[in-house]
Each structure stands twice: as C-alpha cells, then as structure tokens.
PDB file of N, CA, C and O in Angstrom, chain B, residues numbered from 101:
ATOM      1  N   UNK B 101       0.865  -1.180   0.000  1.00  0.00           N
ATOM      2  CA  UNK B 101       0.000   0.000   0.000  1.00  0.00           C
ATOM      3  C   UNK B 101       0.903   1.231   0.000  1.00  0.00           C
ATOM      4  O   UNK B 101       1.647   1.394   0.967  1.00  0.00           O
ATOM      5  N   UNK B 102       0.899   2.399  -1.329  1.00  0.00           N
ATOM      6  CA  UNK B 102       1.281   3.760  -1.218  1.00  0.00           C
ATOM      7  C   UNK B 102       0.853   4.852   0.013  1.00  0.00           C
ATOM      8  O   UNK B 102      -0.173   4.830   0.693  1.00  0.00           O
ATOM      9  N   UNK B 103       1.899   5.742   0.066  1.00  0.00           N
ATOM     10  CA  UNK B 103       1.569   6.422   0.732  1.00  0.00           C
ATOM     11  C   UNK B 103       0.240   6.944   0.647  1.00  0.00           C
ATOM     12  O   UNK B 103      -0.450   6.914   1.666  1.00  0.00           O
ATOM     13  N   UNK B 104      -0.294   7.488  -0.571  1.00  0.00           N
ATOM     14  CA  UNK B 104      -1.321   8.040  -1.014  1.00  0.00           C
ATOM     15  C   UNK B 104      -2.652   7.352  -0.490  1.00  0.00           C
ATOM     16  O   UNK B 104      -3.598   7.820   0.144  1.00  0.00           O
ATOM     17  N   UNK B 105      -2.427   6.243  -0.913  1.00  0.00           N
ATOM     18  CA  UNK B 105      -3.449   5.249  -0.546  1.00  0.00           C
ATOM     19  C   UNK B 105      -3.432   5.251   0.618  1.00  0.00           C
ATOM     20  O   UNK B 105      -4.542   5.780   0.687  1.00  0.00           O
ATOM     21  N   UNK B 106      -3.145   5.124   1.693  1.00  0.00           N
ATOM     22  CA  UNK B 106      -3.112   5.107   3.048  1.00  0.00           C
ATOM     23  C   UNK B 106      -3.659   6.085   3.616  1.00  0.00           C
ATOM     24  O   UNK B 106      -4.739   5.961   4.193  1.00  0.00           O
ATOM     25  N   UNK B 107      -2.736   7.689   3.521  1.00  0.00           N
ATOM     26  CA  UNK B 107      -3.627   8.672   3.529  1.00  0.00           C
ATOM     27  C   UNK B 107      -4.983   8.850   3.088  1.00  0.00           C
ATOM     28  O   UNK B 107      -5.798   9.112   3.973  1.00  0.00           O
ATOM     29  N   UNK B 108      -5.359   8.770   2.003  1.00  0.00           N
ATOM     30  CA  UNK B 108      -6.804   8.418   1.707  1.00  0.00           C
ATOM     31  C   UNK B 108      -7.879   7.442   2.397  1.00  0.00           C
ATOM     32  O   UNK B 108      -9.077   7.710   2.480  1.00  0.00           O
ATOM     33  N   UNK B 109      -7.111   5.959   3.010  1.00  0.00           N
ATOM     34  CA  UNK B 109      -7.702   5.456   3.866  1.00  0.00           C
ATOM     35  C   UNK B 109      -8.524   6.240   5.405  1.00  0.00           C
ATOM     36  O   UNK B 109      -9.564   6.424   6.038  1.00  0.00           O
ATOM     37  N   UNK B 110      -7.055   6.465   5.301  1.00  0.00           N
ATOM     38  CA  UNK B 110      -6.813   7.282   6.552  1.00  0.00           C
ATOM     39  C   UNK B 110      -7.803   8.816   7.065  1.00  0.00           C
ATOM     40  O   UNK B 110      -8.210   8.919   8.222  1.00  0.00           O
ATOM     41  N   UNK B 111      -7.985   9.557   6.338  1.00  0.00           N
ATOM     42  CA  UNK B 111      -8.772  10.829   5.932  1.00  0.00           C
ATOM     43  C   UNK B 111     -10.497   9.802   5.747  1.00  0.00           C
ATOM     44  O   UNK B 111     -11.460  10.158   6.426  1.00  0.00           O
ATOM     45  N   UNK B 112     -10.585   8.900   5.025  1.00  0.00           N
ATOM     46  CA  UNK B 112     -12.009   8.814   4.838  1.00  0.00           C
ATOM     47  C   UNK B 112     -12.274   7.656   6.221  1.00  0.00           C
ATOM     48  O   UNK B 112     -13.479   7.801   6.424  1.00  0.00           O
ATOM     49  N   UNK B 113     -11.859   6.801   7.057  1.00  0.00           N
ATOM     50  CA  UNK B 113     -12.358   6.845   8.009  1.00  0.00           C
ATOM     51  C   UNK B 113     -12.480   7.348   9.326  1.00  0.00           C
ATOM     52  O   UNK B 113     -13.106   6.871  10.273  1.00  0.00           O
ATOM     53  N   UNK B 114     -11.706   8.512   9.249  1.00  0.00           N
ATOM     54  CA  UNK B 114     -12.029   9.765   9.799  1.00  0.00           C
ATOM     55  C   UNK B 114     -13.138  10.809   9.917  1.00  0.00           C
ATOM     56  O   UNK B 114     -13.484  11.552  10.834  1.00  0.00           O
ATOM     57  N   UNK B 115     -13.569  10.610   8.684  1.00  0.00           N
ATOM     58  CA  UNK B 115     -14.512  11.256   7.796  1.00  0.00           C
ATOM     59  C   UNK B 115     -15.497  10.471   8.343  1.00  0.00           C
ATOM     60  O   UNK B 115     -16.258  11.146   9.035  1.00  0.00           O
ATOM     61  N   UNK B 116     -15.796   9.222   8.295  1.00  0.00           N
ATOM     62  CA  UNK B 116     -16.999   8.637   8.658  1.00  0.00           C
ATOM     63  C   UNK B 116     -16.903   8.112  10.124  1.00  0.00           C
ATOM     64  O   UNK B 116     -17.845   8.167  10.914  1.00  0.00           O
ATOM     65  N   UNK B 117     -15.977   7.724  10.341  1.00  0.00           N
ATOM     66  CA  UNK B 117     -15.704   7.346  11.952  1.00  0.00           C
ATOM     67  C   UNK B 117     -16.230   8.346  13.194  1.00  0.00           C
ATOM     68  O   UNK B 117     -17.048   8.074  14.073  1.00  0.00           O
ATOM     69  N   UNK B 118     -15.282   9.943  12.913  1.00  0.00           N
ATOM     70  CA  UNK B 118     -15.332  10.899  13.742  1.00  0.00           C
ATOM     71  C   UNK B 118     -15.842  12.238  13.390  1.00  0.00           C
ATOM     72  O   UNK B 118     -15.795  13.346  13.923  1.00  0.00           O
ATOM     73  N   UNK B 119     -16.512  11.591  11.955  1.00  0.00           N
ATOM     74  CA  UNK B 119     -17.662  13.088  11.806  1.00  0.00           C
ATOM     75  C   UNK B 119     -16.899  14.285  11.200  1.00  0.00           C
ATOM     76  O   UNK B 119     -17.557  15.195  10.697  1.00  0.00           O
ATOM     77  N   UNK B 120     -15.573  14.340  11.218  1.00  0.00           N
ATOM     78  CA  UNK B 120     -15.130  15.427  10.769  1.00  0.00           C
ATOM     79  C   UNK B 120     -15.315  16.060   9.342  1.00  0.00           C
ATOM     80  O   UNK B 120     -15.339  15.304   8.371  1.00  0.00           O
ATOM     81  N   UNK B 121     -15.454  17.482   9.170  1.00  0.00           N
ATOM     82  CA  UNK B 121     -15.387  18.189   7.571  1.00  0.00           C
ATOM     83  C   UNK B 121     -14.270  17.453   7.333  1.00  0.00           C
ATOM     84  O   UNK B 121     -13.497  17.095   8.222  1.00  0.00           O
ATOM     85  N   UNK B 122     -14.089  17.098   5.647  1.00  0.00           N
ATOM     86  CA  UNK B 122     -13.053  16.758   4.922  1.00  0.00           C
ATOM     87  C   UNK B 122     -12.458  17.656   4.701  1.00  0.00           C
ATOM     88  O   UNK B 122     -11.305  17.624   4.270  1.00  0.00           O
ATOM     89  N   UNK B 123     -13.439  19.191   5.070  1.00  0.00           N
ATOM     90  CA  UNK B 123     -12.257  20.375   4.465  1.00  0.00           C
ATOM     91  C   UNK B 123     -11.332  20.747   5.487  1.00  0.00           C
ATOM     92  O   UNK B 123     -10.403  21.531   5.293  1.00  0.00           O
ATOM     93  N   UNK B 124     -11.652  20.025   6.892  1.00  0.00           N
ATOM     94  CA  UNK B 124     -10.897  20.442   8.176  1.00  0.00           C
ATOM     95  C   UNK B 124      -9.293  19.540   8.273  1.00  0.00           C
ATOM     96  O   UNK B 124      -8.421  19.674   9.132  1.00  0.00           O
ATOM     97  N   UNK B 125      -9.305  18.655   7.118  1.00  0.00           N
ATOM     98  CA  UNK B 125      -8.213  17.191   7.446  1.00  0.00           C
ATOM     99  C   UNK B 125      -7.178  18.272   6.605  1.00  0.00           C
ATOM    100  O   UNK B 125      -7.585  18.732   5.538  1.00  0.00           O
ATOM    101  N   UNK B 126      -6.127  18.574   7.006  1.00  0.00           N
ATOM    102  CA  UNK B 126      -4.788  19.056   6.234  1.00  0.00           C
ATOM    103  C   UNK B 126      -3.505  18.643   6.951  1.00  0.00           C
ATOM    104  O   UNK B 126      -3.364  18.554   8.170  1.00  0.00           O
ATOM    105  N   UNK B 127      -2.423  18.359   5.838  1.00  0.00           N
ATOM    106  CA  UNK B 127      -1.411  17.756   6.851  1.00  0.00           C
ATOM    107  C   UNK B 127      -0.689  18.742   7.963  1.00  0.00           C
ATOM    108  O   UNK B 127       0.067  18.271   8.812  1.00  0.00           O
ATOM    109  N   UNK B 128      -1.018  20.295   7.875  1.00  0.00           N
ATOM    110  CA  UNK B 128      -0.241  21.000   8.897  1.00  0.00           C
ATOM    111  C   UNK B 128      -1.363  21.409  10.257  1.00  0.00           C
ATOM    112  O   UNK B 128      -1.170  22.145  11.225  1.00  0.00           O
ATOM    113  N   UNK B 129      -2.834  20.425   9.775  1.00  0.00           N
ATOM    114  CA  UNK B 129      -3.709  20.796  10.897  1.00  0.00           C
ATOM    115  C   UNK B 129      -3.674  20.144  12.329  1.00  0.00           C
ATOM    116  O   UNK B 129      -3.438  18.950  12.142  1.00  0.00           O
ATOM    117  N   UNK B 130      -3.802  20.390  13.661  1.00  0.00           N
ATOM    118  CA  UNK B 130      -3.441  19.663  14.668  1.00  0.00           C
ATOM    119  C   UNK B 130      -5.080  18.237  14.661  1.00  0.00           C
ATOM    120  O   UNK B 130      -6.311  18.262  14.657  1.00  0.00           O
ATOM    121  N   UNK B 131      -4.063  17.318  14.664  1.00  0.00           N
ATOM    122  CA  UNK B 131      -5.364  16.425  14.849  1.00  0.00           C
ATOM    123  C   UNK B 131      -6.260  16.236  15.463  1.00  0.00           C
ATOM    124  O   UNK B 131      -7.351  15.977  14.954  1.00  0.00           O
ATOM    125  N   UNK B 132      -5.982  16.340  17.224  1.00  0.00           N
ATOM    126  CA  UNK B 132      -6.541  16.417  18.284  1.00  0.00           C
ATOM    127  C   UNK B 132      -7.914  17.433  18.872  1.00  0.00           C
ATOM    128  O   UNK B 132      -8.867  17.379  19.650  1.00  0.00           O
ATOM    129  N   UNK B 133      -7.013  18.680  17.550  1.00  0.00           N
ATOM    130  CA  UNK B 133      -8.151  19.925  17.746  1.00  0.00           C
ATOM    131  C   UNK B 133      -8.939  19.492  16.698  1.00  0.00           C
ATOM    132  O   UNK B 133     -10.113  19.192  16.916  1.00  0.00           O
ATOM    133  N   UNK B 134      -8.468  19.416  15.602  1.00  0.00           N
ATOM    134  CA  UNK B 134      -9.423  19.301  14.258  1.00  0.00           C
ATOM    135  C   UNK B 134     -10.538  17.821  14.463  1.00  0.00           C
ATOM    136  O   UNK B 134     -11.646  17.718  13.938  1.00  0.00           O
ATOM    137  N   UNK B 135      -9.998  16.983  15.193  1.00  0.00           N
ATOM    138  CA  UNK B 135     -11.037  15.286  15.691  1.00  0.00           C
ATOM    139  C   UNK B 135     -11.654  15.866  17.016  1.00  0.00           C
ATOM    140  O   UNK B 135     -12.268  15.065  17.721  1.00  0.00           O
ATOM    141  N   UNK B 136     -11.591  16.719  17.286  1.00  0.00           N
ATOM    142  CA  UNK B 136     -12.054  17.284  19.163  1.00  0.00           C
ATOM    143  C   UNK B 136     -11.612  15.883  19.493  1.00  0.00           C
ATOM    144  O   UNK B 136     -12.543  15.088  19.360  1.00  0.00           O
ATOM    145  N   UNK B 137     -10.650  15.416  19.824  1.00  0.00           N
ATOM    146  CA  UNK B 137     -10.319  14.183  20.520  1.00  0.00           C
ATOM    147  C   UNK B 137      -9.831  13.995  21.795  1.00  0.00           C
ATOM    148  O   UNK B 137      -8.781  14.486  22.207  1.00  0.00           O
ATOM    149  N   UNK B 138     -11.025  12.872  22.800  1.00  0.00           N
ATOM    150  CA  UNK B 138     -10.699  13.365  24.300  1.00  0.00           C
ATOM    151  C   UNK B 138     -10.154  11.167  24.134  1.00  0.00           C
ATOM    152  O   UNK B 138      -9.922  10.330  23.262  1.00  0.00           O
ATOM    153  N   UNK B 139     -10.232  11.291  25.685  1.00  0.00           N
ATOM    154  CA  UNK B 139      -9.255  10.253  26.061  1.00  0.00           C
ATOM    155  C   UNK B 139      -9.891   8.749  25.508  1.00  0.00           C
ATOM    156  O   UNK B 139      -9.181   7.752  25.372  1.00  0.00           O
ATOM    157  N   UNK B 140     -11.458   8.781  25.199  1.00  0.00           N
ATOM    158  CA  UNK B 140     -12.378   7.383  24.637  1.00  0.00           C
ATOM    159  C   UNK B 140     -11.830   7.672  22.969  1.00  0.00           C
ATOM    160  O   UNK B 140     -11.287   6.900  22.177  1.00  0.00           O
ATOM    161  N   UNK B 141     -12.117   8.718  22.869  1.00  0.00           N
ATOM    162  CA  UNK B 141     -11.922   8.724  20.836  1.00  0.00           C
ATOM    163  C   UNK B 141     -10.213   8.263  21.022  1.00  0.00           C
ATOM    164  O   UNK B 141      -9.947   7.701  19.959  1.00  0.00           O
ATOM    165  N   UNK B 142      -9.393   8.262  21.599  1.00  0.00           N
ATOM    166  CA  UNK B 142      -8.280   7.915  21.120  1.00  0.00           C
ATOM    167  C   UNK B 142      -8.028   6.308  21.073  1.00  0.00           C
ATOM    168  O   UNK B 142      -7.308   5.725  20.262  1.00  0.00           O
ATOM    169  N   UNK B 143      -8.793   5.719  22.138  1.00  0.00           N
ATOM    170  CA  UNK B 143      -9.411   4.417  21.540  1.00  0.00           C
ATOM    171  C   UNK B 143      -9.994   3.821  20.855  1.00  0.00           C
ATOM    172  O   UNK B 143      -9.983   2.624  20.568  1.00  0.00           O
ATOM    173  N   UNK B 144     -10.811   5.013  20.402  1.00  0.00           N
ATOM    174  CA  UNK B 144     -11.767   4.336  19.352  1.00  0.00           C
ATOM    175  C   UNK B 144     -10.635   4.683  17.600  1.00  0.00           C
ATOM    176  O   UNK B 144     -10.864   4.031  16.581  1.00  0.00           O
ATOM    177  N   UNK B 145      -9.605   5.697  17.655  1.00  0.00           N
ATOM    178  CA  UNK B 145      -8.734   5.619  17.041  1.00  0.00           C
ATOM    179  C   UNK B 145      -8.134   4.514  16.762  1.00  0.00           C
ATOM    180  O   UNK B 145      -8.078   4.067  15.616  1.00  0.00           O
ATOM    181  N   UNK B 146      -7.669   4.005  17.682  1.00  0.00           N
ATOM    182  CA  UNK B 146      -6.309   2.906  17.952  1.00  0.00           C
ATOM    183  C   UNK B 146      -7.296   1.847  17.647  1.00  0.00           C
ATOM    184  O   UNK B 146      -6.578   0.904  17.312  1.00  0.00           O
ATOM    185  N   UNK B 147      -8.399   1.495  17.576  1.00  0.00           N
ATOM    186  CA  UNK B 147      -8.971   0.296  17.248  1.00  0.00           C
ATOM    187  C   UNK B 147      -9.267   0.676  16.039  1.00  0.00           C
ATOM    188  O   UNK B 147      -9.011  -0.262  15.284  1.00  0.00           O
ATOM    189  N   UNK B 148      -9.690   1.605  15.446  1.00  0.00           N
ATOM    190  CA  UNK B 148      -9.562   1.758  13.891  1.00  0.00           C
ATOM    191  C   UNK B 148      -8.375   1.845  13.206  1.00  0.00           C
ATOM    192  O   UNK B 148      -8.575   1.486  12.046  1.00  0.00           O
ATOM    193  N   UNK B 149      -7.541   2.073  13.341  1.00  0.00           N
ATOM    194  CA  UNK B 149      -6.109   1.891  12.559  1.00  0.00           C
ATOM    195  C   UNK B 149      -5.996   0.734  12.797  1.00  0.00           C
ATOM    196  O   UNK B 149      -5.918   0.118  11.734  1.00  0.00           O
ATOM    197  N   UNK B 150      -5.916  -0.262  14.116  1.00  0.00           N
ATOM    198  CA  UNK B 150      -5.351  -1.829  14.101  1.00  0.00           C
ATOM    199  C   UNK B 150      -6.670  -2.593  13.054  1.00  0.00           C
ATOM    200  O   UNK B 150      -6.423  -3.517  12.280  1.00  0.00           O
ATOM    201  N   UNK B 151      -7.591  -2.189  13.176  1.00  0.00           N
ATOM    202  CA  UNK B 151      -8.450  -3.048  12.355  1.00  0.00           C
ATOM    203  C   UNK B 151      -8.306  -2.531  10.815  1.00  0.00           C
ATOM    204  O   UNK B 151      -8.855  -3.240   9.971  1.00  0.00           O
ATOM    205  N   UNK B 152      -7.757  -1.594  10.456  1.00  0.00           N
ATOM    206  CA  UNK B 152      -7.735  -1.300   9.016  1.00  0.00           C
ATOM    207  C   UNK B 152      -6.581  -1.247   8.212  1.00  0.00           C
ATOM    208  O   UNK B 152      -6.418  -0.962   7.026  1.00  0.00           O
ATOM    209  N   UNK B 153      -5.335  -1.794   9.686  1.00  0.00           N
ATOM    210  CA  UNK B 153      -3.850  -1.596   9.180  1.00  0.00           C
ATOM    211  C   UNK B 153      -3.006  -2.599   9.434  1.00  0.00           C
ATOM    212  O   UNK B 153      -1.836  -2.635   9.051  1.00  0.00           O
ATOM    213  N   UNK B 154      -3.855  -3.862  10.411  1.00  0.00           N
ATOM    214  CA  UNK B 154      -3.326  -4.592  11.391  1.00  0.00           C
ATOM    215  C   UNK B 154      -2.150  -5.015  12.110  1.00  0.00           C
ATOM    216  O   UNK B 154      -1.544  -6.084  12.192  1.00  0.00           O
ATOM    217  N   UNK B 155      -1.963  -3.554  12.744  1.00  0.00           N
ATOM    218  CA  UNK B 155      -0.699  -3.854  13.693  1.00  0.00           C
ATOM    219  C   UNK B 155      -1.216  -2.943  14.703  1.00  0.00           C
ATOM    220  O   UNK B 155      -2.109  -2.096  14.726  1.00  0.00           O
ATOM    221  N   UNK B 156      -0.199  -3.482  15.689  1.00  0.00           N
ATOM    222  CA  UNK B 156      -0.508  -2.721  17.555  1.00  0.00           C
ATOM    223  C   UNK B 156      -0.771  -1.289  17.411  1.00  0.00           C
ATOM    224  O   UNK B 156      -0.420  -0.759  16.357  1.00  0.00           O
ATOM    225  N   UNK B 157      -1.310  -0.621  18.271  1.00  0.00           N
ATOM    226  CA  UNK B 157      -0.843   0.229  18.723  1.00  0.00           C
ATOM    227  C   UNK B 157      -0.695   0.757  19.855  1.00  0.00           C
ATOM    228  O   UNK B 157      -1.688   0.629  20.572  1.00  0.00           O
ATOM    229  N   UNK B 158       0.565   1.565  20.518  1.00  0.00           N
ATOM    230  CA  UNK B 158       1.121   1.666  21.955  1.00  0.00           C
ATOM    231  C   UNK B 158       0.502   2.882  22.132  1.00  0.00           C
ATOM    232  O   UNK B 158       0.280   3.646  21.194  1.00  0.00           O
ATOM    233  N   UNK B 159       0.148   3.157  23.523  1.00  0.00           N
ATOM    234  CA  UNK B 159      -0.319   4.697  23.807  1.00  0.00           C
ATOM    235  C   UNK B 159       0.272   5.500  23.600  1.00  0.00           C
ATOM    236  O   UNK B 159      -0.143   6.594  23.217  1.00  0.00           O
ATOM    237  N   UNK B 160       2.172   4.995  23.918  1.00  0.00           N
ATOM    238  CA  UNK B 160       3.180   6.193  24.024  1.00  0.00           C
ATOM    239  C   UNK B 160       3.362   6.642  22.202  1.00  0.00           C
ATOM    240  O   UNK B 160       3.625   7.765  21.771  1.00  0.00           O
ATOM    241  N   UNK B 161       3.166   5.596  21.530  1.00  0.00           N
ATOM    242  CA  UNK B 161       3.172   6.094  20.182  1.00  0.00           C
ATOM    243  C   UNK B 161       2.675   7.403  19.579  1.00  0.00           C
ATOM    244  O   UNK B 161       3.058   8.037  18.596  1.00  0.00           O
ATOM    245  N   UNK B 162       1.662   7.622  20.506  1.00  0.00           N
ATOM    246  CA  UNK B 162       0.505   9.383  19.866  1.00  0.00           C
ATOM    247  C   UNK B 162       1.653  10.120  20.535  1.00  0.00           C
ATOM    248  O   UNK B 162       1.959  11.069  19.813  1.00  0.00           O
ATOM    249  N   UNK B 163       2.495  10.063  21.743  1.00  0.00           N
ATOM    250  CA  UNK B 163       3.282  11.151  22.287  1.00  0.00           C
ATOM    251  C   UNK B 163       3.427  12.279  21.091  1.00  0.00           C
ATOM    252  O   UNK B 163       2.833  13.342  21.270  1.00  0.00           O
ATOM    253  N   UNK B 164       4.094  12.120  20.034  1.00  0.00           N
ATOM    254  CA  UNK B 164       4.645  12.394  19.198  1.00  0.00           C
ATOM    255  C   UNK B 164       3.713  12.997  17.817  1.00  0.00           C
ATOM    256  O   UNK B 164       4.039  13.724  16.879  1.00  0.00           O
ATOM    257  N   UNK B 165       2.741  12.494  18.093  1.00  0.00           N
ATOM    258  CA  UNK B 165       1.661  12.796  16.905  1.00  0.00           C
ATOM    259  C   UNK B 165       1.097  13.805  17.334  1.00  0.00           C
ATOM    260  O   UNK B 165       0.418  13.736  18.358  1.00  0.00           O
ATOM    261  N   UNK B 166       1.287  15.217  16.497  1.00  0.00           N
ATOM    262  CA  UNK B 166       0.155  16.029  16.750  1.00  0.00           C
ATOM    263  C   UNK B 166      -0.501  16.735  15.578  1.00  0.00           C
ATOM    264  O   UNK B 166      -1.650  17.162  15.692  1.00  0.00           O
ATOM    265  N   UNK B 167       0.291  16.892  14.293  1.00  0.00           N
ATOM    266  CA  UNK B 167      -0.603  16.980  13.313  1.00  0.00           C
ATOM    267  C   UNK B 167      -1.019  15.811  12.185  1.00  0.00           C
ATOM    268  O   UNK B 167      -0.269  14.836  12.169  1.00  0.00           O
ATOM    269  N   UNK B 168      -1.851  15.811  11.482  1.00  0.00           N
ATOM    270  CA  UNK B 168      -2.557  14.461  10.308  1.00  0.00           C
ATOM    271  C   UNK B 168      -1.298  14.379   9.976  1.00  0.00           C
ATOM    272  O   UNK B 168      -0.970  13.248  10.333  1.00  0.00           O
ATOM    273  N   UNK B 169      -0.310  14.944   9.464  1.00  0.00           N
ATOM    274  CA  UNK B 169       1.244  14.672   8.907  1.00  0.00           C
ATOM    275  C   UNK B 169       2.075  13.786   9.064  1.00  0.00           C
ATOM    276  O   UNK B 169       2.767  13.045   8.365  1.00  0.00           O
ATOM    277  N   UNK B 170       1.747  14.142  10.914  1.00  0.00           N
ATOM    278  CA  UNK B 170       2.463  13.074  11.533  1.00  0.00           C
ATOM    279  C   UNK B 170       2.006  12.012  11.982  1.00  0.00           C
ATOM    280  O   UNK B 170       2.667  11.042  12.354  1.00  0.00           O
ATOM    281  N   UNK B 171       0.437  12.167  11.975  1.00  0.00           N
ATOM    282  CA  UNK B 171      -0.360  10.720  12.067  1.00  0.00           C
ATOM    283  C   UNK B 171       0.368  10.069  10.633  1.00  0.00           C
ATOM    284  O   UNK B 171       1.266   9.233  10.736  1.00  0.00           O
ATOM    285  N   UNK B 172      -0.148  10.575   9.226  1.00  0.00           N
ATOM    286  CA  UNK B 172       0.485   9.748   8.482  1.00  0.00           C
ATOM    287  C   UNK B 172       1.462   9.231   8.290  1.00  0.00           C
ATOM    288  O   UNK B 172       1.372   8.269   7.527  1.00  0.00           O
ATOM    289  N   UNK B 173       2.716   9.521   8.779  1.00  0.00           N
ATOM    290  CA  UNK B 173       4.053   8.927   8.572  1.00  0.00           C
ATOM    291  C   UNK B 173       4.173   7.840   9.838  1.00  0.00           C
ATOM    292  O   UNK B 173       4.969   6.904   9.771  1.00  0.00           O
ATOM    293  N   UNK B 174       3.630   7.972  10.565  1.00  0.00           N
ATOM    294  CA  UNK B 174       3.244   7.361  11.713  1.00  0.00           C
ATOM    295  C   UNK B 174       2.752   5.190  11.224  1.00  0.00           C
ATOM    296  O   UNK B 174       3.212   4.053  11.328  1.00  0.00           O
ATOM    297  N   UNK B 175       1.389   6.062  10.637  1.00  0.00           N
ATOM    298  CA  UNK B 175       0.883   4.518  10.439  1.00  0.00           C
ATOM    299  C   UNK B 175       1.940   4.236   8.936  1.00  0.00           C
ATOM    300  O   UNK B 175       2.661   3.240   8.875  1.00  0.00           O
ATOM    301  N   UNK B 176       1.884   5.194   7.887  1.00  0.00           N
ATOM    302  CA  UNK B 176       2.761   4.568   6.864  1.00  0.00           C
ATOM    303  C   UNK B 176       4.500   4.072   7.024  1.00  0.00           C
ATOM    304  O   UNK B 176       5.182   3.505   6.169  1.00  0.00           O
ATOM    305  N   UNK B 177       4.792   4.384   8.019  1.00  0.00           N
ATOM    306  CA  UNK B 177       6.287   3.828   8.725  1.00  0.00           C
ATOM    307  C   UNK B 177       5.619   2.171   9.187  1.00  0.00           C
ATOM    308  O   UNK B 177       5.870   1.142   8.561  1.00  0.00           O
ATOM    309  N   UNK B 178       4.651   2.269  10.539  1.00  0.00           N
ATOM    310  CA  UNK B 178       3.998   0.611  10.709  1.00  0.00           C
ATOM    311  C   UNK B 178       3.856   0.185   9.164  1.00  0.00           C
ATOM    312  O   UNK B 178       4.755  -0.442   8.605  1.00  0.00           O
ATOM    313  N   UNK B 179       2.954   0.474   8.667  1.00  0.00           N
ATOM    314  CA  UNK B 179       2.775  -0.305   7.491  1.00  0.00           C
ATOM    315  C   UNK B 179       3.967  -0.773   7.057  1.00  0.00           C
ATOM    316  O   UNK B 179       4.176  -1.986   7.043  1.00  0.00           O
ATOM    317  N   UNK B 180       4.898   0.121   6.650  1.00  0.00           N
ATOM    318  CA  UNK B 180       6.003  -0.351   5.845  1.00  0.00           C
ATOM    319  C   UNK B 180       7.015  -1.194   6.765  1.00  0.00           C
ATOM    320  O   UNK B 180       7.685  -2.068   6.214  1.00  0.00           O
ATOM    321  N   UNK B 181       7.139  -0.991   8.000  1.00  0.00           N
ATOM    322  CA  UNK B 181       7.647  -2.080   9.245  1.00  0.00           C
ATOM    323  C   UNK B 181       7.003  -3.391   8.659  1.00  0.00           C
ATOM    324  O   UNK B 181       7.699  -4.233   8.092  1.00  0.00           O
ATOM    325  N   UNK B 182       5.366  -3.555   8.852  1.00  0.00           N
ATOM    326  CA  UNK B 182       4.561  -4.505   9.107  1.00  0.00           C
ATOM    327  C   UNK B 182       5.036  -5.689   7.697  1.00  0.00           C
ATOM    328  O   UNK B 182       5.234  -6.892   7.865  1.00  0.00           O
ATOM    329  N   UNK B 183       5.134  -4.968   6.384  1.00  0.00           N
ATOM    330  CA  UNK B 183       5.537  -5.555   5.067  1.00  0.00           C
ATOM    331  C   UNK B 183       6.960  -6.052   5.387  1.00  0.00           C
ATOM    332  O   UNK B 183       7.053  -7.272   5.520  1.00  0.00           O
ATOM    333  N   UNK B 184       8.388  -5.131   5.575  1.00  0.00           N
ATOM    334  CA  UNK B 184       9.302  -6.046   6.192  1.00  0.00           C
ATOM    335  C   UNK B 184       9.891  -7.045   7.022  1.00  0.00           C
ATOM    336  O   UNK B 184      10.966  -7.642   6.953  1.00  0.00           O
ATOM    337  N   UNK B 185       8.707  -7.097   8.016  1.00  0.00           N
ATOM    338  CA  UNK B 185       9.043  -8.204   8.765  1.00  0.00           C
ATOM    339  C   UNK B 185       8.732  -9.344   8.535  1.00  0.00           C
ATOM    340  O   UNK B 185       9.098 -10.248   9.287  1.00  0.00           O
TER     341      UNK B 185
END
C-alpha cells in the first residue's frame, strides 16, 4: 500500500468514523483539535487503525503525533515495518 493510498484510507475513516469536515483534514492541521479528541476517541482511534492496518498500537506512540502529517508517517512507517518483517 502507497503512501497516497493510506492517507486516503486514513482521511475517509475519519470522515466517517469521527464526523469530521473533509475540508478540516490538512497535513499541517493539529489532529486532536481538528477530531475534538478526548481520552475514549483515542481508543476508538487505535482500534480503527489496528483493524484497518493490522498492527498494535502503543499509547506512548501518539506522544509524538500532533498533526494528520504526523499521524500519516506514523501509520505509513507501521505499514512499511509490518511488510518487512
């Protein structure tokens, strides 16, 4: 799976998952503000990426995530882990 493709995954079950405008998803936007995301949606996150990407995910992993940018390089790094191993 391309980057592109992923992102696109990524953005449309967002889109239907957490309700958000599609015009609100940009890679320099903060995710947290743009998903209003409190401490249940970040679970309900982490169970949508493992079910649509299938690999773990650690809590300490979001440390680091704060805009869609870096969500994407995020799961497209797993992905591309998940294919090499």
């Amino acid at each position: 799976m391309n980057t592109a493709a992923i992102i696109e995954k990524i953005n449309g079950f967002l889109v239907e998952e957490f309700e958000v405008d599609p015009g609100k998803i940009s890679p320099e936007a903060n995710l947290r503000e743009t998903l209003e995301l409190d401490s249940l949606d970040y679970i309900d996150l982490v169970v949508v990426i493992e079910s649509n990407f299938g690999f773990k995910v650690k809590p300490e992993d979001f440390v680091s995530i704060v805009t869609f940018q870096n969500f994407y390089d995020y799961v497209t790094n797993r992905v591309a882990q998940k294919v090499t191993s």
